[in-house]
KEFIKE-772110 format. One record per residue (C-alpha): x, y, z; residue number from 1; residue in three letters. Coordinates in nm, 3 decimals, padded with zeros to 5 digits, always signed. Layout:
N
+---------+---------+---------+-----+------+
:       X :       Y :       Z : pos : code :
+---------+---------+---------+-----+------+
:       X :       Y :       Z : NUM :  Ala :
...
+---------+---------+---------+-----+------+
***
This chain:
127
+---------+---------+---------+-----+------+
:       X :       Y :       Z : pos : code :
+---------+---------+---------+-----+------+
: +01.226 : -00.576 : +00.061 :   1 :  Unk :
: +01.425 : -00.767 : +00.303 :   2 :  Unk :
: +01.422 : -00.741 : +00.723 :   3 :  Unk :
: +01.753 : -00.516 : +00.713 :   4 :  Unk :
: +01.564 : -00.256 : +00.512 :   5 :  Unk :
: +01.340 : +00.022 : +00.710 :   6 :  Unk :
: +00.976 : -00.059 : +00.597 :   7 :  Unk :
: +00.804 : +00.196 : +00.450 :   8 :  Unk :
: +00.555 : +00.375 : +00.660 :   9 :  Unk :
: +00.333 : +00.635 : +00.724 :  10 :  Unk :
: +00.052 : +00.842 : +00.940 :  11 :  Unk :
: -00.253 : +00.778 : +00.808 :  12 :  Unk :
: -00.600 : +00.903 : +00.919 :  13 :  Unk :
: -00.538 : +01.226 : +01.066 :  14 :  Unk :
: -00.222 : +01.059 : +01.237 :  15 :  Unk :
: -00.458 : +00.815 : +01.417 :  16 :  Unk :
: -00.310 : +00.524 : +01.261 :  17 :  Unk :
: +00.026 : +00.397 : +01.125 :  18 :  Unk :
: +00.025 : +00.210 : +00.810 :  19 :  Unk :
: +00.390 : -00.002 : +00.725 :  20 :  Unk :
: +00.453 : -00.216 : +00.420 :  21 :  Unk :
: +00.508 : -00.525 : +00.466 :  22 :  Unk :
: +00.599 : -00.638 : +00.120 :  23 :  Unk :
: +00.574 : -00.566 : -00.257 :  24 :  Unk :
: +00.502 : -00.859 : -00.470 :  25 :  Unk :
: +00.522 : -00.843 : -00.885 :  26 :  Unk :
: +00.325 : -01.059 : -01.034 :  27 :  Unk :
: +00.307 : -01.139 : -01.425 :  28 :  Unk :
: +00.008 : -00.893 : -01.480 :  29 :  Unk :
: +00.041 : -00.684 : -01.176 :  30 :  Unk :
: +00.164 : -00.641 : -00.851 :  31 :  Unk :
: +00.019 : -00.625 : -00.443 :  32 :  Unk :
: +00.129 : -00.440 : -00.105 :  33 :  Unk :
: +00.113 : -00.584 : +00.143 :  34 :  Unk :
: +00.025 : -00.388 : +00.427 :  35 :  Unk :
: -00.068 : -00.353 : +00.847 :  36 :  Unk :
: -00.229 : -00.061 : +01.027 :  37 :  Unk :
: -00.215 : +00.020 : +01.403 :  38 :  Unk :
: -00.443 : +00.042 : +01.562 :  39 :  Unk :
: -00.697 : -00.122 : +01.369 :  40 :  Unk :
: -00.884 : +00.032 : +01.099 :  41 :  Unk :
: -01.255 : +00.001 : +01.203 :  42 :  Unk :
: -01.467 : -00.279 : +01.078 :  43 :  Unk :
: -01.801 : -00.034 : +01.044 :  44 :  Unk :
: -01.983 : -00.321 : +01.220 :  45 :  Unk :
: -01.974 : -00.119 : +01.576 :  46 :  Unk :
: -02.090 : +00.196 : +01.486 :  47 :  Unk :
: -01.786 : +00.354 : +01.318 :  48 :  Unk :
: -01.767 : +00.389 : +01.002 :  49 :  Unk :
: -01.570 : +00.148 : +00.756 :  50 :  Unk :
: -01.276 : +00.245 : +00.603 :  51 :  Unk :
: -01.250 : +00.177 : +00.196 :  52 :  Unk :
: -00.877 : +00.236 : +00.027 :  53 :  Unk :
: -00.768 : +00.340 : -00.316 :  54 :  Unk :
: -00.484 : +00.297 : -00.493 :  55 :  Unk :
: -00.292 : +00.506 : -00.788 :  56 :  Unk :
: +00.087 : +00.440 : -00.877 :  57 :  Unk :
: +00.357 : +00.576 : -01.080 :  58 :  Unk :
: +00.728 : +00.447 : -01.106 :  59 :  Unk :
: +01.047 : +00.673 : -01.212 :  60 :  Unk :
: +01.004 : +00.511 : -01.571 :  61 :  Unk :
: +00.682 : +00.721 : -01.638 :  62 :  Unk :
: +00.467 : +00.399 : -01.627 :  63 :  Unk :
: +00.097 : +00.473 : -01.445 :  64 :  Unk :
: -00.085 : +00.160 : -01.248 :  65 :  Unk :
: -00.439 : +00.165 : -01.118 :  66 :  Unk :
: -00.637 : +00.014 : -00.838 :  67 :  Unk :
: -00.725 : -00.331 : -00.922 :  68 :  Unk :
: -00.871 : -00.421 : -00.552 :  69 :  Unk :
: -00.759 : -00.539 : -00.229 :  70 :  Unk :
: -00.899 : -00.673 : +00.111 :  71 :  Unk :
: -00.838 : -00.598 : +00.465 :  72 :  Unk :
: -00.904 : -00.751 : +00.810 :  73 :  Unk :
: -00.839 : -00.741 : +01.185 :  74 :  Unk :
: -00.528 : -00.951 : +01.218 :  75 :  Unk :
: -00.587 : -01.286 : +01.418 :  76 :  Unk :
: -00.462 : -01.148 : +01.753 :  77 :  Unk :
: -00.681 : -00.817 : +01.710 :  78 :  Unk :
: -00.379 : -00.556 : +01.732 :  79 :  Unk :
: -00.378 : -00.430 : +01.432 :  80 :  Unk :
: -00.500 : -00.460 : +01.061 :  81 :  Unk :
: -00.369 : -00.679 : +00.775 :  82 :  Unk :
: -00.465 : -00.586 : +00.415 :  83 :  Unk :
: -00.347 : -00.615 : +00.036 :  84 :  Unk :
: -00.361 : -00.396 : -00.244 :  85 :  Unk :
: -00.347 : -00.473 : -00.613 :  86 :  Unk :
: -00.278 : -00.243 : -00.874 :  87 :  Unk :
: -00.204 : -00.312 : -01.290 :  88 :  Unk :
: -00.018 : -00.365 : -01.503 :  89 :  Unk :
: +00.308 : -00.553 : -01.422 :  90 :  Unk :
: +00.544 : -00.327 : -01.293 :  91 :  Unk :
: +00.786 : -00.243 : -01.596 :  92 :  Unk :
: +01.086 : -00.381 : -01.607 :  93 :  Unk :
: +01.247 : -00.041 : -01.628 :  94 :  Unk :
: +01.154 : +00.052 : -01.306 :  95 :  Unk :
: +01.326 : +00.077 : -00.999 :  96 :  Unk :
: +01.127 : +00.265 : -00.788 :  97 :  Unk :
: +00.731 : +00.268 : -00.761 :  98 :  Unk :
: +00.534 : +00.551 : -00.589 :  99 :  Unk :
: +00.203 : +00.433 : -00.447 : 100 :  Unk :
: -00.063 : +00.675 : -00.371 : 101 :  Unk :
: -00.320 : +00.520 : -00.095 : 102 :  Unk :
: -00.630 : +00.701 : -00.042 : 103 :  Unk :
: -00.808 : +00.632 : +00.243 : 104 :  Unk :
: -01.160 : +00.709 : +00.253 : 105 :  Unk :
: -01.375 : +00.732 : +00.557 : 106 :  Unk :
: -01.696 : +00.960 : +00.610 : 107 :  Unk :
: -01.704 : +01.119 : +00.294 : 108 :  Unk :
: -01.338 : +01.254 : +00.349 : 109 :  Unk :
: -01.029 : +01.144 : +00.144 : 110 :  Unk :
: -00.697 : +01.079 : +00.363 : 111 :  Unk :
: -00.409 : +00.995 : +00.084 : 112 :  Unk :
: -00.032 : +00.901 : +00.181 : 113 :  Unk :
: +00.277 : +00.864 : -00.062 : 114 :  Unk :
: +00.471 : +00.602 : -00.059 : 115 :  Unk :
: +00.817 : +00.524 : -00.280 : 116 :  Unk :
: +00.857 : +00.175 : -00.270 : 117 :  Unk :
: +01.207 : -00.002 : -00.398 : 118 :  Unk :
: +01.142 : -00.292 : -00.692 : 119 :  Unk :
: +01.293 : -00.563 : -00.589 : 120 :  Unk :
: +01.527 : -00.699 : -00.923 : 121 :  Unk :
: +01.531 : -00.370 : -01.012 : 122 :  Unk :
: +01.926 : -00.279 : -01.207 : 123 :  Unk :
: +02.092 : -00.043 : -01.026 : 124 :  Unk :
: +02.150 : +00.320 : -01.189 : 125 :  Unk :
: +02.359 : +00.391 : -01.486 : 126 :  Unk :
: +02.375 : -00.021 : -01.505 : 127 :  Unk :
+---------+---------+---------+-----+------+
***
C-alpha cells in the first residue's frame, strides 16, 4: 500500500472505535497487518475490560489463512492503539486481493469487520 492509496478502514466496537491499516507485509511463511485504533482499545488494567482480536482470511484465489497471533499497545503518545496481526501461510502468489476477517472480542461478545486488502506485487487481471 502506498500514501496515495485510501487506507483501509473500518468501525469497530459498536462504532466506538476506528480501526485503519497501516500496512500489509508478506513474509516467506506468512504475512502481518499492521494496524491503529482510535481511540484506544482499553488495556483491561483500569477496570475495562481487555480487548483480544482474531483473525481469519481468504484471498480471490480460494486460498484460506488463519490467526497465527499478534500484539497490541497504546501508541507512545497515548492517542490511539498500534497492533499487528499474523496470519499463515504465505499469501499465494495467485492472489491479488486478500479479505481479512478481524474479530474483536470484548465481554464475551464477538465484534468482526471485513476488510479487502490489495497484495502488493500482485499481476494485474487477465495479465
Amino acid at each position: 500500500m502506498n500514501s496515495r492509496t485510501p487506507r483501509p478502514a473500518a468501525r469497530i466496537l459498536d462504532d466506538r472505535h476506528e480501526l485503519v491499516v497501516d500496512g500489509l507485509s508478506l513474509e516467506q511463511e506468512s504475512f502481518t497487518v499492521r494496524y491503529t485504533v482510535t481511540p484506544p482499545l482499553p488495556e483491561g488494567d483500569d477496570g475495562e475490560s481487555l480487548v483480544l482480536l482474531a483473525l481469519e482470511a481468504h484471498d480471490d484465489a480460494g486460498n484460506e489463512y488463519v490467526d497465527w497471533g499478534g500484539a497490541y499497545g497504546l501508541s507512545e503518545d497515548g492517542g490511539h492503539t498500534d497492533g499487528t496481526i499474523t496470519g499463515q501461510p504465505a499469501v499465494a502468489d495467485s492472489a491479488r486481493v486478500l479479505t481479512v476477517r478481524l474479530t474483536f472480542l470484548r465481554e464475551g461478545r464477538e465484534y468482526p469487520c471485513e476488510l479487502d486488502l490489495e497484495v502488493a506485487g500482485a499481476l494485474p487481471e487477465g495479465g
